[in-house]
ROSE-4610 file (N, C-alpha, C; in Angstrom, 1 decimal, always signed):
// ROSE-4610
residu = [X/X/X/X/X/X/X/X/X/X/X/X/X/X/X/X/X/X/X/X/X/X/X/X/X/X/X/X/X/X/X/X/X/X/X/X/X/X/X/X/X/X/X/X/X/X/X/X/X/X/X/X/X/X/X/X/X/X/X/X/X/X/X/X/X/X/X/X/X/X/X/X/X/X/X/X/X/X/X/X/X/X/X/X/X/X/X/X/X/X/X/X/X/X/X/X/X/X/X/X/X/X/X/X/X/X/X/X/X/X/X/X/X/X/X/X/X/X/X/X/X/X/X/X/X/X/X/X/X/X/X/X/X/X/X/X/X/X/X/X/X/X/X/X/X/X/X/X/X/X/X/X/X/X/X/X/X/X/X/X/X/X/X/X/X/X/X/X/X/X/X/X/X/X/X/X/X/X/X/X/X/X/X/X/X/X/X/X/X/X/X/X/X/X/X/X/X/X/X/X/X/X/X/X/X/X/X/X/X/X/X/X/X/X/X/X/X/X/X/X/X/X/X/X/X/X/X/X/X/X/X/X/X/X/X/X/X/X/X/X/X/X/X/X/X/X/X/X/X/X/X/X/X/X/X/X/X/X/X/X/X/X/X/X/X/X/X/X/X/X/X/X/X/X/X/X/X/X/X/X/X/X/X/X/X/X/X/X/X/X/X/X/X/X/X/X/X/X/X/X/X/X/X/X/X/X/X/X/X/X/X/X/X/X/X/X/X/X/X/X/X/X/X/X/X/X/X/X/X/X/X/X/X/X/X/X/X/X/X/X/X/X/X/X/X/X/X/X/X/X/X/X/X/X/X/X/X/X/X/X/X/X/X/X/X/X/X/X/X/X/X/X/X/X/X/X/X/X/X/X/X/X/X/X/X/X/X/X/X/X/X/X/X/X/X/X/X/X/X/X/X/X/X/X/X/X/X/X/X/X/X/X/X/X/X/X/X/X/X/X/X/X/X]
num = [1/1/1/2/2/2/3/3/3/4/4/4/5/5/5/6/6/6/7/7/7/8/8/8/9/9/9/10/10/10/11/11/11/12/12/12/13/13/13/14/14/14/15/15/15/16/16/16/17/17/17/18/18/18/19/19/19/20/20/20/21/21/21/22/22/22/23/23/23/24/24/24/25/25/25/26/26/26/27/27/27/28/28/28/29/29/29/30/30/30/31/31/31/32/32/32/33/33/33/34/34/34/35/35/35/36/36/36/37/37/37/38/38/38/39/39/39/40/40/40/41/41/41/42/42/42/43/43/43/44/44/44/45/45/45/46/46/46/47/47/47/48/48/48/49/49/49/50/50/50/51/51/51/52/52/52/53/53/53/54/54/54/55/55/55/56/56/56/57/57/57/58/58/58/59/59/59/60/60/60/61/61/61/62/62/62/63/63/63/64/64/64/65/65/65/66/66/66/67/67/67/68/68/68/69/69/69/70/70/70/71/71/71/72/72/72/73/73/73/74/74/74/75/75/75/76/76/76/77/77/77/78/78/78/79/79/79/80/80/80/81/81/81/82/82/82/83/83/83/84/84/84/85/85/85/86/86/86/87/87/87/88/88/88/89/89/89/90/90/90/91/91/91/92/92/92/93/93/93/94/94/94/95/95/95/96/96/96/97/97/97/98/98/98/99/99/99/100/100/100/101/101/101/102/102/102/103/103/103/104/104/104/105/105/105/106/106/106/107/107/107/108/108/108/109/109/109/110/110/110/111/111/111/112/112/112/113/113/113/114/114/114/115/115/115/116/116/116/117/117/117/118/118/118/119/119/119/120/120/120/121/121/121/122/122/122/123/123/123/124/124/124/125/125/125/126/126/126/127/127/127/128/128/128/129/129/129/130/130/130/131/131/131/132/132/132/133/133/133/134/134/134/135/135/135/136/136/136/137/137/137/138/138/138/139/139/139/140/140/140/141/141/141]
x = [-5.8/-5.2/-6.2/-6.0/-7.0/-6.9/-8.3/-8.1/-9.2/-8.3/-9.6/-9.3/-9.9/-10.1/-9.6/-8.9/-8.4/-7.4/-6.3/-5.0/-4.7/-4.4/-3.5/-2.7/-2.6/-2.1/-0.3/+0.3/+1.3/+2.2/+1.2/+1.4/+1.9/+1.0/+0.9/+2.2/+2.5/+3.4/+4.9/+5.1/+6.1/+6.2/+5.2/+5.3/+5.9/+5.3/+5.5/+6.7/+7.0/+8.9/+9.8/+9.6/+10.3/+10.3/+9.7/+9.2/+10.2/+10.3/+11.0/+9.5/+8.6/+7.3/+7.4/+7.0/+6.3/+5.4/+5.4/+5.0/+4.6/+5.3/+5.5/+3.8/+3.0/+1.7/+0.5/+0.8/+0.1/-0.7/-1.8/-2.2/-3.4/-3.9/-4.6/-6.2/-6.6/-7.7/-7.8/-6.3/-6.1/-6.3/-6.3/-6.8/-8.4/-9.4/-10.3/-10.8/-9.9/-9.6/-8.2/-7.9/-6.7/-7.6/-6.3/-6.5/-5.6/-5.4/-4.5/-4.9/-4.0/-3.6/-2.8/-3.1/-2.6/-2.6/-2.0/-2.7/-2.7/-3.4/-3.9/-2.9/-2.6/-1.3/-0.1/-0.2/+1.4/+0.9/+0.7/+0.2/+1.2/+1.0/+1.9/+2.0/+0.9/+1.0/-0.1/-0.4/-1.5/-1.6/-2.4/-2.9/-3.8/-3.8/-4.3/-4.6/-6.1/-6.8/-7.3/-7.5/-8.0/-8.9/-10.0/-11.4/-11.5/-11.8/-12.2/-13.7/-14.4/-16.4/-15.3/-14.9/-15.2/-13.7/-12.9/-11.4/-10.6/-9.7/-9.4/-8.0/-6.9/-5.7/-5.4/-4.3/-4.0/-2.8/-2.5/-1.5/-0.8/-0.4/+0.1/-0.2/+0.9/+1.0/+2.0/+1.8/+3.3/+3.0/+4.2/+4.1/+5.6/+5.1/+6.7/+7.4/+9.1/+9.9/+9.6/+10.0/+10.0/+8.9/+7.5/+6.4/+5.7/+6.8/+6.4/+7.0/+6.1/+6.1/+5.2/+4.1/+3.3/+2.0/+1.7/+0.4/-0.6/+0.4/-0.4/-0.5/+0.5/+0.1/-1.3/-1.2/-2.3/-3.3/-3.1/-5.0/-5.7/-4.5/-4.4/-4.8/-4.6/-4.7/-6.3/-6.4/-7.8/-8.9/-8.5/-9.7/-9.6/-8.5/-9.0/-9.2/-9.7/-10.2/-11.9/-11.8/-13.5/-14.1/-13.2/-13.5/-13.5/-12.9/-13.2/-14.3/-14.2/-15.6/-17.0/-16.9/-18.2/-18.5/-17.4/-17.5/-17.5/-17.8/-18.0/-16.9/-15.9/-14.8/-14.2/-14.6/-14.3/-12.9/-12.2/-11.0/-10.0/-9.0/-7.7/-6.6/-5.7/-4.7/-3.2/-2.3/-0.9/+0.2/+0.8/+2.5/+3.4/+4.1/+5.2/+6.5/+7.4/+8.8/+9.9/+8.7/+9.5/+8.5/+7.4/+6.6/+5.3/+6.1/+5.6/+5.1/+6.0/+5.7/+4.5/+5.0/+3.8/+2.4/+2.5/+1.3/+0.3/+1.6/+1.6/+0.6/+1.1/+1.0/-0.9/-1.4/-2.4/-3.8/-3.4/-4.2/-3.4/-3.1/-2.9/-1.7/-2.2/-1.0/-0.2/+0.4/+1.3/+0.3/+0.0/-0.4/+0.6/+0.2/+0.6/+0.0/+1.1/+0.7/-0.4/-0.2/-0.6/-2.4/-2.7/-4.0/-4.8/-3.9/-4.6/-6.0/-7.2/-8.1/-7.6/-7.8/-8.1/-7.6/-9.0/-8.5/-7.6/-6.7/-5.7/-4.9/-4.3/-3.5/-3.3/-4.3/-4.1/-3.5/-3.7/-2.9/-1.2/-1.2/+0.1/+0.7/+0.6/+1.5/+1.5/+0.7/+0.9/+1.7/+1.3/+1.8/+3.2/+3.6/+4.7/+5.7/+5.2/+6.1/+6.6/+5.6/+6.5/+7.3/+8.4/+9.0/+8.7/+8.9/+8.4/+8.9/+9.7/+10.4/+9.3/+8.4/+7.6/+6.5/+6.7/+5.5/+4.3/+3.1/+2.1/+1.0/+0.1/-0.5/-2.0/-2.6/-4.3/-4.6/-5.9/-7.0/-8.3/-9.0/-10.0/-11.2/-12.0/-12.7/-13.9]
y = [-9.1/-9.7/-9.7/-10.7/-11.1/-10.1/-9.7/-8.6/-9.2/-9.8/-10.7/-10.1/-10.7/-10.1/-11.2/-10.8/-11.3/-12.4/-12.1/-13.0/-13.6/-14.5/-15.7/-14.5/-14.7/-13.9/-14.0/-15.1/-15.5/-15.1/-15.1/-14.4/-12.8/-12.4/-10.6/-10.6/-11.1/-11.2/-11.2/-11.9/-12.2/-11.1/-10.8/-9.4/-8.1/-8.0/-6.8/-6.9/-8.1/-7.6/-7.9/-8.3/-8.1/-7.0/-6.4/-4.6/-3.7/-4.3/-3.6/-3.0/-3.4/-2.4/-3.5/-2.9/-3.4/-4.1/-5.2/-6.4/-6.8/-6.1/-6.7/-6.6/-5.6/-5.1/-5.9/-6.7/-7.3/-8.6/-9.1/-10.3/-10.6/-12.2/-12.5/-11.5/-11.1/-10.1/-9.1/-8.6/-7.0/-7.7/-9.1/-9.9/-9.3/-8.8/-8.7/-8.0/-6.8/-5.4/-5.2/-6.6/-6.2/-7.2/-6.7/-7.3/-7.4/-8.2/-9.1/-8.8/-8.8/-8.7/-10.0/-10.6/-12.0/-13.1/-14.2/-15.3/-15.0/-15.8/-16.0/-17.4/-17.9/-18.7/-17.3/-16.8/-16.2/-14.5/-13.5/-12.2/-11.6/-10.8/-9.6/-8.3/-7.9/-6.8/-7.2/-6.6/-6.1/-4.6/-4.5/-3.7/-3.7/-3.0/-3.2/-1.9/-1.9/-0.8/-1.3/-0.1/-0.1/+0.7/+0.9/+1.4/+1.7/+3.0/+3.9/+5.0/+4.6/+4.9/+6.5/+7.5/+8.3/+8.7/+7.6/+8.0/+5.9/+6.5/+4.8/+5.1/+4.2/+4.1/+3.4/+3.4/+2.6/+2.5/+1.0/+0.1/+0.0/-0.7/-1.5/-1.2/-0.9/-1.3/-1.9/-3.0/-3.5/-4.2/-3.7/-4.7/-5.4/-6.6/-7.4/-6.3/-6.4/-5.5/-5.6/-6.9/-7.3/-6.8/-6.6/-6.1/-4.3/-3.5/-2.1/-1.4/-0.2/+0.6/-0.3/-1.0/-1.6/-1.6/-0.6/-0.3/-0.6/-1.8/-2.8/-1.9/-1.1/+0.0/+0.9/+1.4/+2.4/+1.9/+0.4/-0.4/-0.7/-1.0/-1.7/-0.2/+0.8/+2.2/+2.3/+2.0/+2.9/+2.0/+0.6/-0.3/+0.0/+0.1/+0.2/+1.9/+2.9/+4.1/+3.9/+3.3/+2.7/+2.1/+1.1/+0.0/+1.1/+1.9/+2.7/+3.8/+4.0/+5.2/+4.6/+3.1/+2.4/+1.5/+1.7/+1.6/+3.2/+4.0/+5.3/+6.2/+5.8/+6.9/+8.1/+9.1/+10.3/+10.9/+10.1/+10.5/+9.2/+9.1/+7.7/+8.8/+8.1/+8.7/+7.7/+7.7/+6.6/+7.2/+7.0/+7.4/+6.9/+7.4/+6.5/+7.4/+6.4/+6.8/+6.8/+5.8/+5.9/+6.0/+6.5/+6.2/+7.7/+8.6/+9.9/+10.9/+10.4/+11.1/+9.9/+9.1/+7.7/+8.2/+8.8/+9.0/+10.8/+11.6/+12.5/+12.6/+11.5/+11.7/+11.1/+10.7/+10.1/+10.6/+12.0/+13.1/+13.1/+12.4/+12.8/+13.4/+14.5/+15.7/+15.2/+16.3/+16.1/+16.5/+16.2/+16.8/+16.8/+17.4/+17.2/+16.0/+15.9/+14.2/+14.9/+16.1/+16.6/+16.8/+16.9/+16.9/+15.9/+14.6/+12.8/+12.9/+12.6/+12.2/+10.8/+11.0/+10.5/+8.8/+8.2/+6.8/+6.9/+7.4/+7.4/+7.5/+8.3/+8.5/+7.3/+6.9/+5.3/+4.2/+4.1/+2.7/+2.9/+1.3/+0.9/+1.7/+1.3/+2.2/+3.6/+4.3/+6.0/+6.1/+5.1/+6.0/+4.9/+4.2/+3.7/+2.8/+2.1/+1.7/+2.5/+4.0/+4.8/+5.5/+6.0/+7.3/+8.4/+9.4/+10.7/+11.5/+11.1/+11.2/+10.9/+10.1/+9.5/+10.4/+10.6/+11.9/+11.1/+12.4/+12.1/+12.5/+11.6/+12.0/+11.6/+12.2/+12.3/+12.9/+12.1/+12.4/+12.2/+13.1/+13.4/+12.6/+11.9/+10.9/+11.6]
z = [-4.9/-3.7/-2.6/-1.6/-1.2/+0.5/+0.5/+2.1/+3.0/+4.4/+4.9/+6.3/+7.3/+8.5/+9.7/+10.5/+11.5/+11.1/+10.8/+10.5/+12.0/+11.9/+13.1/+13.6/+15.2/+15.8/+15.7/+15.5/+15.3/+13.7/+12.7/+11.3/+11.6/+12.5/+12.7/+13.8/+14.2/+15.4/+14.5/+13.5/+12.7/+11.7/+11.1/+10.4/+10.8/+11.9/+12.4/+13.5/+13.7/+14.5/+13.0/+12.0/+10.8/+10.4/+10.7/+10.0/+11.0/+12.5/+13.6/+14.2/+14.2/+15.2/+16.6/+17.9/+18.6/+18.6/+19.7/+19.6/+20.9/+22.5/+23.2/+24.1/+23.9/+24.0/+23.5/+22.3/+21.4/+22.0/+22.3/+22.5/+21.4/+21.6/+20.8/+20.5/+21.6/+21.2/+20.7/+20.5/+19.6/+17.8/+17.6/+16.5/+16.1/+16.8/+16.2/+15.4/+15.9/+14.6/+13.9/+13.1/+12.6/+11.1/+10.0/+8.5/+8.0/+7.4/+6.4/+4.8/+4.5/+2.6/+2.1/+1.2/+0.9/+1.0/+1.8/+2.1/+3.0/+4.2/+5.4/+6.2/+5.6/+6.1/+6.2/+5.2/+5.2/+4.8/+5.4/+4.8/+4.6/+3.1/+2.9/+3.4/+4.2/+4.9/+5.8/+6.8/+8.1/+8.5/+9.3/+9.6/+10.9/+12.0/+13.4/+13.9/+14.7/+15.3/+16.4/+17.5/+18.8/+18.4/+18.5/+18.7/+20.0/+20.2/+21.1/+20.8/+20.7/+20.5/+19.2/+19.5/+18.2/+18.0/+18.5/+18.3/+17.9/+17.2/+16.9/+16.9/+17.1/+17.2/+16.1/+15.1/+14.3/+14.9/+15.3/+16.3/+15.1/+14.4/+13.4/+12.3/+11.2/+9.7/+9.2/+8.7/+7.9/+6.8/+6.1/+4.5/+4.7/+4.0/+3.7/+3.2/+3.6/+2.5/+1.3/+0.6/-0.9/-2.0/-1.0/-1.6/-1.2/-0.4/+0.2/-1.3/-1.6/-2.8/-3.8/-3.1/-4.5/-3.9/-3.1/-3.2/-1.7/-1.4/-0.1/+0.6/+1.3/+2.7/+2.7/+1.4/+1.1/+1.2/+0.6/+0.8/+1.5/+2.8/+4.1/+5.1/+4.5/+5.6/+5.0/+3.9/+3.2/+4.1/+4.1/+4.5/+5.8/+6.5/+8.0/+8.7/+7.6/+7.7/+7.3/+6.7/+6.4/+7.4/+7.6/+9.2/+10.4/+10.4/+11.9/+11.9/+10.0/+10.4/+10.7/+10.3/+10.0/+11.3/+12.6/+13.7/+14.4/+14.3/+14.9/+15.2/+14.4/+14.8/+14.1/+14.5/+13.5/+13.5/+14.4/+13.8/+14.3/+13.5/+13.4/+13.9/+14.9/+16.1/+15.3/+15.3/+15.5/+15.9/+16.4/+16.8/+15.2/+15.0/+14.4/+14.6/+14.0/+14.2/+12.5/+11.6/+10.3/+8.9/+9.8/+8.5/+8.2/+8.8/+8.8/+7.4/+6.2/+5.2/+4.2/+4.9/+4.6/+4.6/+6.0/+6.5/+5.9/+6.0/+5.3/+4.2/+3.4/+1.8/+1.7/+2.8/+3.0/+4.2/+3.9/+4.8/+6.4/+6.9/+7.9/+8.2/+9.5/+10.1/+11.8/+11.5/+12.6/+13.9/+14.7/+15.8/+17.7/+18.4/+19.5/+20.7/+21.2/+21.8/+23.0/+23.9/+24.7/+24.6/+22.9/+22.4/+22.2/+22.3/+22.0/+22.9/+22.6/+23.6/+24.5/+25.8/+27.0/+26.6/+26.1/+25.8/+25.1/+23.7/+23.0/+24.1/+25.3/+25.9/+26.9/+27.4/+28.1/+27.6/+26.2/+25.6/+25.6/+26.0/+26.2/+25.3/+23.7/+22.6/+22.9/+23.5/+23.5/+25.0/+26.3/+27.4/+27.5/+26.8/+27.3/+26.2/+25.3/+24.0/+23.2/+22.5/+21.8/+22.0/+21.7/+22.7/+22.2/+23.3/+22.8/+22.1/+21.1/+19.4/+18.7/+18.9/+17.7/+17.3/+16.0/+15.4/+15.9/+16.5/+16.9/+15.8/+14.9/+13.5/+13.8/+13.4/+13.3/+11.7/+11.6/+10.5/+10.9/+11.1/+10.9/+9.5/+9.8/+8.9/+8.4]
């Protein structure tokens, strides 16, 4: 399956309020670190990071329903853990709210939100779209 870089901002937009994630944060430039799985007219999953020099946010992960439990998430997490070490970030930061054993199963721990570095704590998704229900998870690269 095909894994390319920077999906139409409109594609990722439709993905990810089908999934139920946030969206309202999202503009065309957060396109330059995101990836696509599938076609590029129509992707089966994405994936989106904020780069922060030795800290990275993973914004976004979604797989179509019809296609989640067949692998795409894990590929889509693996490549954009490579993508941020090979931009300088030693550790990947996300909030979530339903995808915590997801993340689990994929090295990363629960951490406290109080510990986020500085730029992780500035973005829109950490100081104001997620609620402070949403497990706070880091891995170390």
């Amino acid at each position: 399956m095909n894994l390319f870089s920077q999906p139409s901002f409109e594609s990722v937009r439709l993905l990810l309020k089908s999934s139920q994630l946030q969206v309202s944060d999202l503009t065309p430039e957060h396109m330059i670190h995101f990836f696509g799985l599938g076609s590029e007219e129509n992707p089966e999953g994405v994936v989106g990071l904020e780069l922060y020099g030795a800290a990275a946010l993973l914004r976004s992960l979604a797989v179509v329903s019809s296609r989640r439990g067949a692998g795409l998430g894990s590929r889509l997490l693996r490549h954009a853990e490579g993508y941020s070490r090979s931009r300088g970030a030693a550790s990947i930061y996300l909030l979530t709210e339903t995808a915590e054993t997801f993340f689990l199963r994929h090295g990363y721990s629960r951490g406290r939100r109080e510990d986020a570095p500085e730029p992780i704590r500035r973005t829109g998704e950490f100081s104001e779209i997620c609620p402070a229900s949403s497990a706070f998870m880091v891995k170390h690269l």
